[in-house]
Structure formats: C-alpha cells, structure tokens
N, C-alpha and C positions, 0 to 999 in steps of 0.2 A: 914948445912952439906948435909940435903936431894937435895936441891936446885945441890951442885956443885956434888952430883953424877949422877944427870939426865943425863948430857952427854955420862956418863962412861957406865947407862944403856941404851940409846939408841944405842951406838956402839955394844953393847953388844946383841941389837935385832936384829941389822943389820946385824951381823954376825951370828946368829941362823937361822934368817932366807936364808943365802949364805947355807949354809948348809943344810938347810931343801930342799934347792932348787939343790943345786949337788945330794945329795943322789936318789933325785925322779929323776932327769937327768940319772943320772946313773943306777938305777933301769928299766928303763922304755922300753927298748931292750926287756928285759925279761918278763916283764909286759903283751907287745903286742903279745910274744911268749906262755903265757901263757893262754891268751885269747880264744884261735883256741882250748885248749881243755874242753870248754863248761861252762856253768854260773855255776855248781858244784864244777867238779874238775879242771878246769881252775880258779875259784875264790880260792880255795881252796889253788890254788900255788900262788897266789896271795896274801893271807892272810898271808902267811910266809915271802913273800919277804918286805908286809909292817911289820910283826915284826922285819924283819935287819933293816926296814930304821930306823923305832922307837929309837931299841935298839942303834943303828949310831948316833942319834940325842941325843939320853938322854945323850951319854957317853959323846960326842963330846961338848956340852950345860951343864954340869954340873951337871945335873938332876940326880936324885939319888933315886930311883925306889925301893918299899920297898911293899910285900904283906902282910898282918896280916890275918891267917886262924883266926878267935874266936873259929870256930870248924871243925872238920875235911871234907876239901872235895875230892867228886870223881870225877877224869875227864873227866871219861870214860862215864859220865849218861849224857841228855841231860838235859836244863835249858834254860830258861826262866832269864836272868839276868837281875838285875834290879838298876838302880845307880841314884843319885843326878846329877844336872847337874848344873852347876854353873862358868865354863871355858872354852875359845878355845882348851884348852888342854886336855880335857876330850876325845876325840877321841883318840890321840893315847895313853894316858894312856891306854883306853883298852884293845891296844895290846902289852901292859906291864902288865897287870893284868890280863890276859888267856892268858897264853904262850902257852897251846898246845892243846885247843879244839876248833875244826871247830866251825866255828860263822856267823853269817849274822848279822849287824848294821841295824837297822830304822833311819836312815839319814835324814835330809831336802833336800828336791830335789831343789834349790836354788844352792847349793854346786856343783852340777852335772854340772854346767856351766862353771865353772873354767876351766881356759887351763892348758893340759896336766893334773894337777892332776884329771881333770874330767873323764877321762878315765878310772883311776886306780878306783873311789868312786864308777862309773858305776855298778864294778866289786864284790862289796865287802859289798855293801850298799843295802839296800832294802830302795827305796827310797818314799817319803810322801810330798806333800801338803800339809798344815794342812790347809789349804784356800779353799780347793776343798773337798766338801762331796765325790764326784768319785774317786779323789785321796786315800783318807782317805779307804774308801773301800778295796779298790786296794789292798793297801800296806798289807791288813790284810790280805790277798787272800794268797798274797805271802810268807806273814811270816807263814802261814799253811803249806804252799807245804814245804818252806824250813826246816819245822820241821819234816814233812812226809819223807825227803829223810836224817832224822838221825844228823842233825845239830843242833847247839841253835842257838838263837839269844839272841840280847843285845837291848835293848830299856831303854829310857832316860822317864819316866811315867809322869815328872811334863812337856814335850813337848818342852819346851825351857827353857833360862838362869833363875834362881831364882834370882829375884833383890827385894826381898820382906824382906830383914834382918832376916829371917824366918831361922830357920834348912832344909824345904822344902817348893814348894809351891803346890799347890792343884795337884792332881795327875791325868790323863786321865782316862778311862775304857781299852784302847784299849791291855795293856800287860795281864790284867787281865782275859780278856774275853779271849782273847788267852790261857791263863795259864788256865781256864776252859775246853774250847774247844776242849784240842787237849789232856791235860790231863797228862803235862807237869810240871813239880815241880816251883818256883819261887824262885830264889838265887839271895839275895841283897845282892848290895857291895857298898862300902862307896869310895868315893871316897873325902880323908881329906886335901890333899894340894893344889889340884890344882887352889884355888881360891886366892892362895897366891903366886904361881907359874906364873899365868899369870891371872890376874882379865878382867873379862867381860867388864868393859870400859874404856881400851886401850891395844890394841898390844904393846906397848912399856913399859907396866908393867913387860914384861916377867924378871924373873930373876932366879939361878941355886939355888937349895938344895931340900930339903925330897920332897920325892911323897909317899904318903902311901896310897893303897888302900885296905880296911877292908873287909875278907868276912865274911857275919854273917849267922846264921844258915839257912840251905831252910827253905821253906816254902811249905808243900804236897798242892797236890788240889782234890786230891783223893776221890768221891763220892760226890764233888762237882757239882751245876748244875748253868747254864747262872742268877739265882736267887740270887746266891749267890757273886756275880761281887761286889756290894756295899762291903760286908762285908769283902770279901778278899784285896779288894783295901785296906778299912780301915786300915787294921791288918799290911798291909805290911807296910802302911805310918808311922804306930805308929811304929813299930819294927825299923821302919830307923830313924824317927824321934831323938827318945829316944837315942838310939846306938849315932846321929849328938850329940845332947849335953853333952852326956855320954864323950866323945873326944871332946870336946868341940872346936867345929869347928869354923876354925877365926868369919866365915861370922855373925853369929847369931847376931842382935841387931845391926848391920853396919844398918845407914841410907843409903836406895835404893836410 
C-alpha cells in the first residue's frame, strides 16, 4: 500500500510546491516595495507578508497549524526563542508560531542564494556561516543591534538538522551568550510535527495534517554573567529535552 501511494504523494509535492512558488510570485511586488523602507521597518513589513504566504500555503497544503501555551505568554516582552530543529518546514512554522511579534531568524547564509526567494530571506534573516569564525562573529554583532532596536530573535541552538535519533542534539553557545549579554529572557518552543510533516531526507516526504508547536515556560537570565553560558545552555537543553519525550516526539530512537 505504502509503495502505490508514492505517486499520490509526490503529485501531492508538486503541487505544494506550485504553490509555494505563486504565493512568493505573487507576494514579491510588495516585497521589493517594502524594502525602500529600511532593514527594520521595511523587514518588519516583510515579516507579515511572509505570515500571509505561510498562512496561503498551510491552508492551501493541508497543514493544520496548532499553538500549545504550557504557560502563559507575553507578546509584548522581548525573547530570545529557542526551538528543535529537525525539518525543511521549520521556518515557516515559525511564522505560524509568533503570529504577532517582530522577529529576526539566524539563517544559513547558503539560503541567501536562491532566486527570488533570496531576496525576501535577505530581508528577514540574520544570516551565518557556520564555516567561517568571521561569519559566526558577525551574525552575533547583528543579533545584539537587532535586539537593541526592541525585536526578538529566533535561533535554531542545536545549528542544523538533528539526525542523531536523539530528542536533541548538542546545542551551540551562541543564543546563550546572547541571552546573557543583552539580558534578554529565553523562550523555548517545541516544535512536534514537523518531522512527520516533511522529514530531513527527502522533499517528497512532504505530506498535510497536525503542526503543533509547544511554548514552554521562559527561562530569566537575570544577574547572570558570560560564566554562566555552560550552565544556562545546560538547563535549557534539559527543559526541551524532557518536555521532546514528555510528547513523545516521533523522531526519538528512529536510526539517523
């Protein structure tokens, strides 16, 4: 049976992807319009017009977009978000999972290459090397200022896809010491289907039903100092950890 649905799902990609591909067409007038008023508030209208394309795509694809507060949040404070990362689809879930606070991504700058959507990622992304020490600097440079001018950002901590069967895999320094530095609170969120949505190796996994993305309690940094990086990283890894098996997320125990 698996066998004679492969067909039914790669039409099924084909056409999400026509679609992924009109919306950004369609979008992208507006996009270039919106650029001319500055990498803030020019991204800033930018960052709404990718929540229509998103919101266009999940409805139009099946995708069925579901938030879980565990406790209560404010959308008004800034953050420091901090998510699992484990699918193509984890981008725009994120702008299904903060529908209404300004945000800046840590992207791969790889991405930035793509035609036409490279334009929009430009815009929207604080972008990273992870190959380049200068790179890596950089991006931190930026993700300060953007927090200085009242935004959050969203950073992905384990750096790329976890292919380790693991609930997570080993986490960077890099949101941490930010979430010290600037003095910033840290809000994890789970993100539980997307690996069943569309899995890490293949595009043509993609298929429609639940997206659920989890926010769990912040996490203060307050009186914290650059000493304390190790142990914050720790705490947040275990908090997301624990919560992944607690929901017992497909991936855990899948051979990478």
């Amino acid at each position: 049976m698996r066998y004679l649905l492969k067909p039914v799902q790669y039409i099924y990609t084909i056409y999400c992807s026509l679609v992924f591909v009109t919306i950004l067409l369609f979008i992208m007038p507006l996009v270039i319009i919106a650029s001319f008023f500055g990498k803030i508030r020019g991204g800033n209208i930018i960052t709404v017009l990718i929540r229509c394309w998103v919101f266009g795509l999940f409805l139009l694809c099946g995708i069925r977009h579901r938030n879980i507060w565990e406790t209560a949040h404010d959308s008004s404070r800034q953050y420091i978000f901090v998510t699992n990362h484990i699918s193509f689809l984890d981008i725009p879930i994120i702008f299904k999972a903060i529908p209404h606070q300004k945000i800046r991504i840590l992207g791969k700058y790889e991405l930035s290459k793509v035609p036409v959507f490279g334009f929009l990622y430009r815009h929207v992304v604080v972008m990273v090397d992870r190959s380049s020490q200068e790179s890596r600097a950089k991006s931190v440079r930026q993700l300060k200022s953007v927090i200085k001018k009242g935004l959050s950002v969203y950073i992905f901590p384990e750096g790329t896809f976890n292919e380790t069967g693991q609930p997570l895999k080993d986490f960077y320094d890099g949101a941490f010491r930010i979430a010290i530095e600037t003095q910033t609170p840290i809000k994890p969120i789970l993100f539980l289907d997307a690996y069943d949505r569309l899995n890490y190796r293949s595009l043509f996994s993609l298929n429609p039903g639940k997206c659920r993305a989890v926010y769990l309690e912040e996490i203060p940094v307050e009186g914290l100092t650059i000493k304390n990086t190790a142990a914050l990283k720790e705490k947040v890894f275990t908090v997301m950890e624990e919560a992944l098996v607690r929901y017992n997320a497909s991936w855990i125990n899948e051979h990478p």
